[in-house]
N, C-alpha and C positions, 0 to 999 in steps of 0.2 A: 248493736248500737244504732240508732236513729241517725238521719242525716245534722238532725238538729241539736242533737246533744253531742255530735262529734264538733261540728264549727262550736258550739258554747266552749269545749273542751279548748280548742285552737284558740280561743280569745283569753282563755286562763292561763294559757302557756305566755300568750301575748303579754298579760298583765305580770308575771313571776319575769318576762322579761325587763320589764319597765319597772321594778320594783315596786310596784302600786301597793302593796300591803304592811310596804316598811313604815308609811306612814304615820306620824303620829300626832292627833289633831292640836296639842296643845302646843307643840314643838311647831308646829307648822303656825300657827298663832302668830307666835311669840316671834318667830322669823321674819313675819310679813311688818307685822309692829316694829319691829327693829328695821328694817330699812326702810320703814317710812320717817320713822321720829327721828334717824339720823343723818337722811338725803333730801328729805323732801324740802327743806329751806336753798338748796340749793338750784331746784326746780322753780323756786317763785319768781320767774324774769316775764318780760313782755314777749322774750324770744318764744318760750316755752308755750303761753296762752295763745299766741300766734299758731303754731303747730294743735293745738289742744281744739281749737275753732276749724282746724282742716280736718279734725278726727271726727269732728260731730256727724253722728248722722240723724237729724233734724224728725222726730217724732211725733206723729199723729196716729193712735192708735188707741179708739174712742168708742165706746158705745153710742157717739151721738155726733159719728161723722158723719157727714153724707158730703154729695157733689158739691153742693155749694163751700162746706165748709176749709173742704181740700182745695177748693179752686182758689178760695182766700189766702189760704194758707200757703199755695204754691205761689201767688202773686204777692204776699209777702215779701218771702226769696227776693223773688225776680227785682222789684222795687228796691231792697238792699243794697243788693249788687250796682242797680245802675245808678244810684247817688254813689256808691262809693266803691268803684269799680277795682280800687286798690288793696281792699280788705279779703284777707284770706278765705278761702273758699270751703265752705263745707264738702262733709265727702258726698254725702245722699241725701237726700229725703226718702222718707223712710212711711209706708202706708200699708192698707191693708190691700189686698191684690184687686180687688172690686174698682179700686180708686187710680189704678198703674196706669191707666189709659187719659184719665184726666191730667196727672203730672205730667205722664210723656206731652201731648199736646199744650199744655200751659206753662212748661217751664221753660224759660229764657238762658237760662246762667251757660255756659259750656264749663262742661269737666265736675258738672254735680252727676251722682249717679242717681236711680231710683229703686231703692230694696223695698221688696216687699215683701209679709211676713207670710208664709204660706204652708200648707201641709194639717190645717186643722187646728192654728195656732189659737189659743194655746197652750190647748192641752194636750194636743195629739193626738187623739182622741176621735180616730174614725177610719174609715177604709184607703187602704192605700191605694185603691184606685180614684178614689175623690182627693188625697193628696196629690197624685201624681199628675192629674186634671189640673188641677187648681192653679200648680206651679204650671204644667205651660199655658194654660190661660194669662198667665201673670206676664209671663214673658212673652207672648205671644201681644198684649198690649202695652209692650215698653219696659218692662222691668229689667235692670241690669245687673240685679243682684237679687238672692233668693235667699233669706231667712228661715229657719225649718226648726222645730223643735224635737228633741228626742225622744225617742217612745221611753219615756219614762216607767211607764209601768211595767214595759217588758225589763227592761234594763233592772230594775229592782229583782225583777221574779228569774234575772238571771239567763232568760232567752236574748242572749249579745246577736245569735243572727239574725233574728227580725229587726234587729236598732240597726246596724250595718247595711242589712238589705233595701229596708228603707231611706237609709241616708243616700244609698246605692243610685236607687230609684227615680228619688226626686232630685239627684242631681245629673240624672240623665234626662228626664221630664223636664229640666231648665235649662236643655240645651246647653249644656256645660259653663252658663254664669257662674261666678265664686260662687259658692253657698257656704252660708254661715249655719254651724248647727249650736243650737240655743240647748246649753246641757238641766238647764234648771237649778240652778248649783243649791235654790236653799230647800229641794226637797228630796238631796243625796246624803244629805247627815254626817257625812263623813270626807275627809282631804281624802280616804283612799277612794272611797267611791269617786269623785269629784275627779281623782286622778284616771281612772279607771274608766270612765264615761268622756275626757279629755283623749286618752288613749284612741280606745276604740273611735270618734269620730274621726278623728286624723288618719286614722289606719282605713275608714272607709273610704275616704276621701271630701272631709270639709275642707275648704279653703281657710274656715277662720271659725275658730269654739265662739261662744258667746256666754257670758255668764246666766242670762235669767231673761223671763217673759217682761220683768215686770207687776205680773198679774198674782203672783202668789205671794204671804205676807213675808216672806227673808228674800229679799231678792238678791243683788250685788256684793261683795263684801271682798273686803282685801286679801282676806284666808286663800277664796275661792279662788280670786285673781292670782296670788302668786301660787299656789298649787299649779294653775291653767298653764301657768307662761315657764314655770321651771319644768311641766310634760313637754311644751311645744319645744322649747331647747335642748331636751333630751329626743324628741321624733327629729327635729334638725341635725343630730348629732347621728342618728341611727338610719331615717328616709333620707337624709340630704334635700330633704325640701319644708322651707318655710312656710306655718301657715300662722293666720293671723289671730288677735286678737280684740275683743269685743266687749266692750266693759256695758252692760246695761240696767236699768232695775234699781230707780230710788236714787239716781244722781244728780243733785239737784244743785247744786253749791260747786267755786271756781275749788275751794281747798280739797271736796272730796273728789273733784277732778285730778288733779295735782297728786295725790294719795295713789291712782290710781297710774299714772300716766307716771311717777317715780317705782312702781313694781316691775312695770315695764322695762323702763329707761335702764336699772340696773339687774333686771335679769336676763333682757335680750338684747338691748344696747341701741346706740343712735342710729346706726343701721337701718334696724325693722322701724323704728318707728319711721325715717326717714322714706321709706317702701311703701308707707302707708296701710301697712300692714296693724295696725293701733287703731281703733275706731271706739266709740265711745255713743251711744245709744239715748239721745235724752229729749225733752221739748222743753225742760223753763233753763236747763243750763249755755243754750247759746246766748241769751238773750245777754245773760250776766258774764261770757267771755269778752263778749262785743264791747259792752257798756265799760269792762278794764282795757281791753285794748284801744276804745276810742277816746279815754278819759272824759266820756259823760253820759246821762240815761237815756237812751237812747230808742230800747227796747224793740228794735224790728218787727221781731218773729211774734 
């Protein structure tokens, strides 16, 4: 037996542990829809948008960024905050790692971080040694957080220790920043896969799943989301250690915020989001948190 098909094997035992294959997508559906249609009116307060604008991590991620347009873009920010230095804080700005050295140097605010998306994002899709580069280039100018996406293709084709070793890798290449690993949720087809690829990241050691690039047509969705967060409360119940969660991919509107941030709220409780461990991935949905928590249009960002 191969080295490689012995760890696949040990990832299998992992996933029969976490019952990853009891799944069932419609039941799993039908679950997330029911505790949104029945909680989520009790999540529409200012309190709640307030927390919802701390989760933002603030997106630029363009085929037609360049320096100048990030420099705008982080001077944006900056401008916000010091007219209305009492408005809740976003968690990051959020770029591609090219760009980690301009935010670090132009950004004003304290206690925004700066993530950047690294690893060949994002498809994955290249040598791990060019991932492994990339991220501490990333960090190496300012980044405080490392976004990474899953090798997707291994993971389908069932080689679980290249996805692991790789998550391994480049969260040593970031010098130990959080890293978030981006599972792809809408090109896993399935809540057991979805579970199974939640699993294993956390078992390598992500700080925080993330649902989607963004970049491919299903990206975010509530299925995915509560799948994600009822694994992380089972790896809390089993690791004893919390990792976080990352709603990203098509969220555009304060309601499918609220959708997202009530899967949360009642499958992991005020706690984690309180922890800051809740983050939310988007560029036109601050604009519309702001413009309800300030009662007018305001548009900053």
């Amino acid at each position: 037996m191969s080295a490689n098909h012995f760890e696949s094997c040990k990832y299998l035992a992992v996933f029969d542990e976490y019952n990853c294959n009891e799944l069932n997508d419609e039941r799993t559906y039908h679950e997330a829809m029911h505790i949104i249609e029945e909680k989520k009116a009790l999540y529409d307060t200012d309190e709640v948008k307030q927390q919802l604008l701390q989760s933002v991590e603030l997106t630029s991620l363009t085929v037609t960024d360049s320096e100048e347009s990030i420099l705008k873009f982080t001077d944006r920010v900056n401008k916000f905050y010091d007219e209305h230095p009492d408005a809740p804080t976003i968690a990051t700005i959020c770029v591609y790692p090219n760009f980690a050295k301009i935010v670090n140097e132009a950004l004003e605010v304290e206690g925004i971080g700066i993530a950047c998306v690294s690893g060949g994002f994002p498809s994955s899709q290249t040598f791990i040694e060019v991932k492994t580069i990339e991220t501490a280039l990333a960090v190496k100018d300012g980044a405080t957080e490392i976004d990474m996406v899953l090798n997707v293709g291994a993971f389908l084709s069932g080689d679980y220790e290249t996805c692991a070793d790789e998550i391994f890798e480049i969260k040593s290449a970031g010098a130990e920043m959080p890293l978030k690993v981006i599972l792809e949720t809408g090109a896993l087809a399935s809540a057991a896969a979805i579970k199974k690829a939640s699993v294993l990241a956390m078992c390598a050691g992500a700080d925080f799943i993330k649902t989607s690039t963004g970049k491919i047509s299903i990206s975010a969705t509530p299925q995915a989301a509560y799948v994600m967060c009822k694994a992380i409360k089972q790896y809390k119940e089993k690791a004893g250690r919390w990792v976080g969660f990352k709603a990203a991919g098509g969220i555009k509107t304060v309601d499918e915020a609220l959708s997202y941030y009530t899967i949360v709220r009642e499958v992991l409780g005020q706690e984690f989001i309180d922890k800051g461990l809740f983050r939310i991935g988007t560029s036109s949905l601050a604009n519309k948190l702001v413009n309800e928590i300030m009662g007018e249009e305001i548009n900053p960002f």
